[in-house]
C-alpha positions as CSV (number, residue, x, y, z in Angstrom):
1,X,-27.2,-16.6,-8.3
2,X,-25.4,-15.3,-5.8
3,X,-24.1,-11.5,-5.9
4,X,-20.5,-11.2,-7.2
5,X,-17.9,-10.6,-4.7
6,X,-16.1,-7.0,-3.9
7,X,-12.7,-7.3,-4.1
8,X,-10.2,-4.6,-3.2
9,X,-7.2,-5.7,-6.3
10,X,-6.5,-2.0,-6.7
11,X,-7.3,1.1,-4.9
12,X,-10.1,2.3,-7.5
13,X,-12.0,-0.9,-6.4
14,X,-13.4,1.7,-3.1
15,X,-15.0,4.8,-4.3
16,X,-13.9,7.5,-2.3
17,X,-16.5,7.7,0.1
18,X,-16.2,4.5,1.2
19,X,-12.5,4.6,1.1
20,X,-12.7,7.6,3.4
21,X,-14.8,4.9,5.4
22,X,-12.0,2.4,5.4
23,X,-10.5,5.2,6.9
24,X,-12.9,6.3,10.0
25,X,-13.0,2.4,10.9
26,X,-9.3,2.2,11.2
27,X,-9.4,4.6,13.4
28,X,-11.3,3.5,15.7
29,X,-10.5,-0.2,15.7
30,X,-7.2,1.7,16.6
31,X,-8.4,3.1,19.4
32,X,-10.3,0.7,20.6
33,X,-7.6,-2.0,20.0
34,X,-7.1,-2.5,24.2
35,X,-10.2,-3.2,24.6
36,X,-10.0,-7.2,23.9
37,X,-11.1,-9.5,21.0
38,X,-13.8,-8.6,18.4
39,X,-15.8,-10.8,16.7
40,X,-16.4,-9.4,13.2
41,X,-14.8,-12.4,11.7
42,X,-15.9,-14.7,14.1
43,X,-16.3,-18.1,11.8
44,X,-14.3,-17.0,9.1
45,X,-10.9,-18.5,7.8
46,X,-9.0,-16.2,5.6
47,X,-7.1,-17.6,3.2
48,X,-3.3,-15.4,2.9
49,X,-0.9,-16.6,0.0
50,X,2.7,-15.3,-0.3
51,X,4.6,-15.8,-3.2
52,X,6.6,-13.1,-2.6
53,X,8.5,-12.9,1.3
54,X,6.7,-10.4,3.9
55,X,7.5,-9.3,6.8
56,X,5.1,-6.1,7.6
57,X,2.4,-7.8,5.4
58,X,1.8,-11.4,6.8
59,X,1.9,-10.2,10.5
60,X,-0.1,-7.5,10.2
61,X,-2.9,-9.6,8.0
62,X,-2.3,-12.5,11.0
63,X,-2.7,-10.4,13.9
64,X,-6.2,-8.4,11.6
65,X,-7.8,-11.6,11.1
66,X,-7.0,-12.8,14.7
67,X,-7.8,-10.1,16.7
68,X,-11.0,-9.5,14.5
69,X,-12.3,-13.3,15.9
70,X,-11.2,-14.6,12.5
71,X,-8.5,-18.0,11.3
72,X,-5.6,-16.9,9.3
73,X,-4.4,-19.6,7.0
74,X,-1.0,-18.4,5.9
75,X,0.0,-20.3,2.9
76,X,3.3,-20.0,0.3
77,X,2.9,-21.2,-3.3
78,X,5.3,-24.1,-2.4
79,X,2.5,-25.5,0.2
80,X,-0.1,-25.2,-2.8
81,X,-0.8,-27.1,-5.9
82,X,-0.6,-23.6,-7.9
83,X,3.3,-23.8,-7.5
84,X,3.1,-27.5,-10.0
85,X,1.0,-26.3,-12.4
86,X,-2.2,-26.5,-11.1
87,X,-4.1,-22.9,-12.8
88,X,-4.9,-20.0,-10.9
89,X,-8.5,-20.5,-12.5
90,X,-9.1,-24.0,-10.4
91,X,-6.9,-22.8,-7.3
92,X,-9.2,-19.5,-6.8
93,X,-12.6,-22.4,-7.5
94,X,-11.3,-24.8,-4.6
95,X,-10.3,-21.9,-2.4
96,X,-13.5,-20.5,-2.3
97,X,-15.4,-23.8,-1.3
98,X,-13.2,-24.0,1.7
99,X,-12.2,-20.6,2.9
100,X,-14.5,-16.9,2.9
101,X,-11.4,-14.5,1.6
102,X,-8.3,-14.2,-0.3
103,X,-5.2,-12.1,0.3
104,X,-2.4,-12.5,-2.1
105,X,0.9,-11.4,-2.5
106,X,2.0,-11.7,-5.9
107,X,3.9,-10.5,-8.8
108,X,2.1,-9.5,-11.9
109,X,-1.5,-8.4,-10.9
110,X,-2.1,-10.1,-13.7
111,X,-2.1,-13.6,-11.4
112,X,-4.4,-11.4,-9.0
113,X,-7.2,-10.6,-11.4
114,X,-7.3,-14.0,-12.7
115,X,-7.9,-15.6,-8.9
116,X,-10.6,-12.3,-8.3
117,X,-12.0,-13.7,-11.8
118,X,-12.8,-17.2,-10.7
119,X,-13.4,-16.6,-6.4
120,X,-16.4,-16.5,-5.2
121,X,-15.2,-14.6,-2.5
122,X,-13.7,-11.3,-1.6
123,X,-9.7,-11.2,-3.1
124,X,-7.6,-8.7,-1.4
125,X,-4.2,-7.3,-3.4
126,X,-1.5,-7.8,-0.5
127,X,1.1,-6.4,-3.3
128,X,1.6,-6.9,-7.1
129,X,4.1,-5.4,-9.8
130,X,0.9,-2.9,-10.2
131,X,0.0,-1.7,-7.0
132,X,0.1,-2.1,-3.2
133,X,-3.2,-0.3,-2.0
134,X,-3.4,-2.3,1.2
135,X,0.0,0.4,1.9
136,X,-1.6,3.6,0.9
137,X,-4.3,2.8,3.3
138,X,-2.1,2.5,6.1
139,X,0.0,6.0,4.6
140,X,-3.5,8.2,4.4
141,X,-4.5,6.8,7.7
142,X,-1.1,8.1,8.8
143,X,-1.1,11.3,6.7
144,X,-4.2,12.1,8.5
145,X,-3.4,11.4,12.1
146,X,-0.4,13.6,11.3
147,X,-2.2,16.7,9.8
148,X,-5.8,16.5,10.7
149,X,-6.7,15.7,7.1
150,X,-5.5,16.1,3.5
151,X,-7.1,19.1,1.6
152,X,-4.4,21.8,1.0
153,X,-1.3,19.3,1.8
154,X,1.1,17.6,-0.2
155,X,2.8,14.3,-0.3
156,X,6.1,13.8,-2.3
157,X,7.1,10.5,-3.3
158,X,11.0,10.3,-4.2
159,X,12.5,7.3,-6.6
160,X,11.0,4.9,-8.7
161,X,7.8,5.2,-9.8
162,X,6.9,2.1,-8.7
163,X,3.4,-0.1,-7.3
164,X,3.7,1.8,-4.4
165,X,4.0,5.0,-6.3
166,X,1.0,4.3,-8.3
167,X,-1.2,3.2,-4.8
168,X,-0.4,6.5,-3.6
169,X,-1.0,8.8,-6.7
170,X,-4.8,7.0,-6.9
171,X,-5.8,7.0,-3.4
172,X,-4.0,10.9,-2.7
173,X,-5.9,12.0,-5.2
174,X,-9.4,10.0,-4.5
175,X,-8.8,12.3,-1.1
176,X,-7.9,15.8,-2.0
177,X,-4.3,14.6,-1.4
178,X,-2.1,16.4,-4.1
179,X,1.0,14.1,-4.4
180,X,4.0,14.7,-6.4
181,X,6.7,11.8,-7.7
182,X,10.1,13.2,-8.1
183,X,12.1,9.8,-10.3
184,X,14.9,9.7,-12.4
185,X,14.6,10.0,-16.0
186,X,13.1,6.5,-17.3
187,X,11.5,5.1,-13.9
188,X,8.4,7.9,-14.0
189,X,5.3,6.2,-13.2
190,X,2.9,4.3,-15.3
191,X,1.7,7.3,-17.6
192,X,-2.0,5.7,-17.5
193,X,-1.8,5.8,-13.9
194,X,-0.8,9.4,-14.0
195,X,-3.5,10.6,-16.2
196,X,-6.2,8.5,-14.4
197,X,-4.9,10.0,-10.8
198,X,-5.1,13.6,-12.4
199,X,-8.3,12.8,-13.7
200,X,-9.5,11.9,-9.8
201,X,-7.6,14.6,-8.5
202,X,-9.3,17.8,-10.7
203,X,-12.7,16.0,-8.8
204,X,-10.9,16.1,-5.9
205,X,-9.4,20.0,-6.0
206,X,-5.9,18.0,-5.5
207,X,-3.0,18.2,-7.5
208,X,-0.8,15.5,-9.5
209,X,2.9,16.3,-10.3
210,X,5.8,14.0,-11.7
211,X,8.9,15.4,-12.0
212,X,12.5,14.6,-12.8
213,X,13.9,17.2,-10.0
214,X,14.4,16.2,-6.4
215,X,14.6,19.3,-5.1
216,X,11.4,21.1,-6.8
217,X,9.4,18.3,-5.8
218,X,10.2,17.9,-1.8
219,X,10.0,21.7,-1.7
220,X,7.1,22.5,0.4
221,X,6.0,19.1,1.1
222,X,4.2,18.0,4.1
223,X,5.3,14.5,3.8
224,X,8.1,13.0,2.4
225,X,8.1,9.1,1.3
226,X,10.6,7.0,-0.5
227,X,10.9,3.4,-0.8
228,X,13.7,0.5,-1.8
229,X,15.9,1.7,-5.3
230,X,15.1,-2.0,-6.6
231,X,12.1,-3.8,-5.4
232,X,11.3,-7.6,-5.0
233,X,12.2,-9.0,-8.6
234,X,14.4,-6.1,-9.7
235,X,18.0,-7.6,-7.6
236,X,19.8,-8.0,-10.7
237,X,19.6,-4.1,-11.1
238,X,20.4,-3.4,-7.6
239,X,23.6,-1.5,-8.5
240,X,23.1,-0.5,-11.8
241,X,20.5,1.8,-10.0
242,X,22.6,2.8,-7.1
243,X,24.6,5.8,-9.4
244,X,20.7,6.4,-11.1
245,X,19.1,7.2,-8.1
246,X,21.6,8.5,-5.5
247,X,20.6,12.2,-6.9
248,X,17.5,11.3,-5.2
249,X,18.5,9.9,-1.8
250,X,16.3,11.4,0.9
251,X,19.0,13.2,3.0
252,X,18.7,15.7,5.9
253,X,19.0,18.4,2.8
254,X,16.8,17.7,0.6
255,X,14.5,16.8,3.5
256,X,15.2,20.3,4.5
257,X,13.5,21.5,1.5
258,X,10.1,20.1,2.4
259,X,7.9,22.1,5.2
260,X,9.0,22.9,8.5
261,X,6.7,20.8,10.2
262,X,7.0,18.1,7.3
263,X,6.8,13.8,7.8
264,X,8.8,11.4,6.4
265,X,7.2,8.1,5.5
266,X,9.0,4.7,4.2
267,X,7.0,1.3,3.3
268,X,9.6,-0.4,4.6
269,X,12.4,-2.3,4.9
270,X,14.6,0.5,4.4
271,X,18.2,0.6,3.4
272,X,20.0,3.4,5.6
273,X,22.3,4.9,3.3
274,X,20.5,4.6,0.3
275,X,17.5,6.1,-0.4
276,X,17.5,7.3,3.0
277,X,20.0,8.8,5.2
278,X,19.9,7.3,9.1
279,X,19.0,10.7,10.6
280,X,16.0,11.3,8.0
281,X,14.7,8.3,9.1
282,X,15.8,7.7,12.5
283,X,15.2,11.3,13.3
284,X,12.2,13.5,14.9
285,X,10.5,13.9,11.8
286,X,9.7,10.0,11.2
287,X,7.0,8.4,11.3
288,X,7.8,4.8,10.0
289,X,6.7,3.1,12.6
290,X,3.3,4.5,13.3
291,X,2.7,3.7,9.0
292,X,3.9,0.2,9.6
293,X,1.5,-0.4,12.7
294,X,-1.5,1.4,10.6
295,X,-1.2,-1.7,8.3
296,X,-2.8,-3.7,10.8
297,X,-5.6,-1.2,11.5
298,X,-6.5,-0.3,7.9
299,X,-6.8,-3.8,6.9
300,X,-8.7,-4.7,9.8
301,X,-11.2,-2.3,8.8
302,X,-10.7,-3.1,5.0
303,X,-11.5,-6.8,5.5
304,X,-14.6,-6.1,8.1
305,X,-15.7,-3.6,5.0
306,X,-15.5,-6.9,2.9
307,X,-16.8,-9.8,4.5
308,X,-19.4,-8.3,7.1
């Protein structure tokens, strides 16, 4: 029989070590990005289904599999049988006679673990409700260009304690990042995720801090992150959360709280105005950009880490 498949569906699915790994490959994929095509895929069709839209996401996975030698096969659940009722079970079989990886973008991660459940080849999370670990790749790879490494500095996360949230309170801690989420009262992060990222974090000599105020948790901070008030799924609370979160809008002062020489990260898209003012993120301090081009490079390195 042959050996199981890794998958990467959450961030605990790379021990640290070899998540640290991830890591030093991104980097030098980075820098060696000018040098022409790679072969490291070379034969390999990689399978990429969106059932939610992508902008960041399905580019950066296109041009990863490309430039790595590889076919990208970018497919929406309206192209596939799975959107009339074929199951996820059979879809994830057939798949995997044709095609030598997965990368989904879902909703409930639910949908994800079945597909990982029945592939015989590697499954990568792209984004679920749960988590979006394919992100906090591309933000350590940044945090670390941007400070040299992550023992002794922080990372505060400001809003809802979201997937993104969660990818960043497991893998921060997995590094010796401490990382703090500042959220209104009744969108704090899953408490299991809380206790498992404290758990990794006392192994780690990191720290894990949720926290209802803004200010107490920017203050200090070497990097400062928010993301959308209402994610994919969540429209029809789009302004019910507008006068919930605007305590916790990430504007030049409260960013003024965090360190002096502190970074401000977003997922993207971002919403100027909302959870971020337009000189927060259009100003000296931000980094968006470089976190949205590390995609690319992490999950070049993540999917050479799977499938070579």
């Amino acid at each position: 029989m042959a050996d199981a498949p890794s998958h990467f569906r959450k961030v605990e699915d790379l021990d640290p070590a070899r998540l640290l790994a991830v890591l030093d490959r991104a980097d030098e994929l980075k820098a060696t990005r000018v040098a022409g095509p790679r072969s490291d895929l070379a034969g390999r069709t990689i399978a990429m289904i969106f059932e939610k839209p992508s902008t960041r996401t399905r580019v950066s996975f296109q041009v990863a599999v490309t430039e790595l030698g590889g076919s990208p096969l970018p497919l929406s659940s309206a192209e596939l049988q799975l959107g009339r009722g074929e199951t996820i079970a059979d879809t994830a079989a057939v798949l995997s006679r044709y095609v030598h990886g997965l990368v989904v973008r879902t909703f409930g991660q639910d949908r994800l673990d079945e597909l990982a459940a029945n592939a015989t080849i590697p499954v990568v999370n792209a984004l679920t409700d749960e988590e979006h670990p394919c992100q906090a790749l591309a933000d350590l790879q940044t945090v670390r260009e941007r400070f040299g490494g992550f023992a002794g500095h922080t990372l505060t996360y400001v809003g809802d304690g979201n997937n993104v949230a969660h990818s960043l309170l497991l893998a921060g801690a997995m590094v010796g990042l401490s990382v703090r989420v500042a959220h209104p009262d009744g969108y704090a992060p899953d408490p299991d995720v809380v206790a498992r990222a404290s758990e990794l974090a006392a192994a780690s000599d990191a720290e894990v801090v949720t926290t209802t105020d803004p200010v107490a948790g920017v203050s200090g901070a070497d990097v400062v992150y928010t993301d959308v008030w209402a994610s994919m799924g969540q429209e029809d609370e789009a302004e019910a959360r507008l006068a919930v979160f605007e305590p916790f809008r990430v504007t030049a002062e409260l960013f003024g709280h965090a360190a002096d020489d502190a970074a401000f990260l977003h997922c993207l898209p971002a919403h100027r105005g909302e959870e971020v003012a337009a000189e927060v993120i259009d100003g000296p301090a931000s980094v968006v950009f470089d976190q949205a081009e590390n995609r690319m490079h992490t999950q070049k390195a993540l999917l050479a880490s799977l499938l070579t």
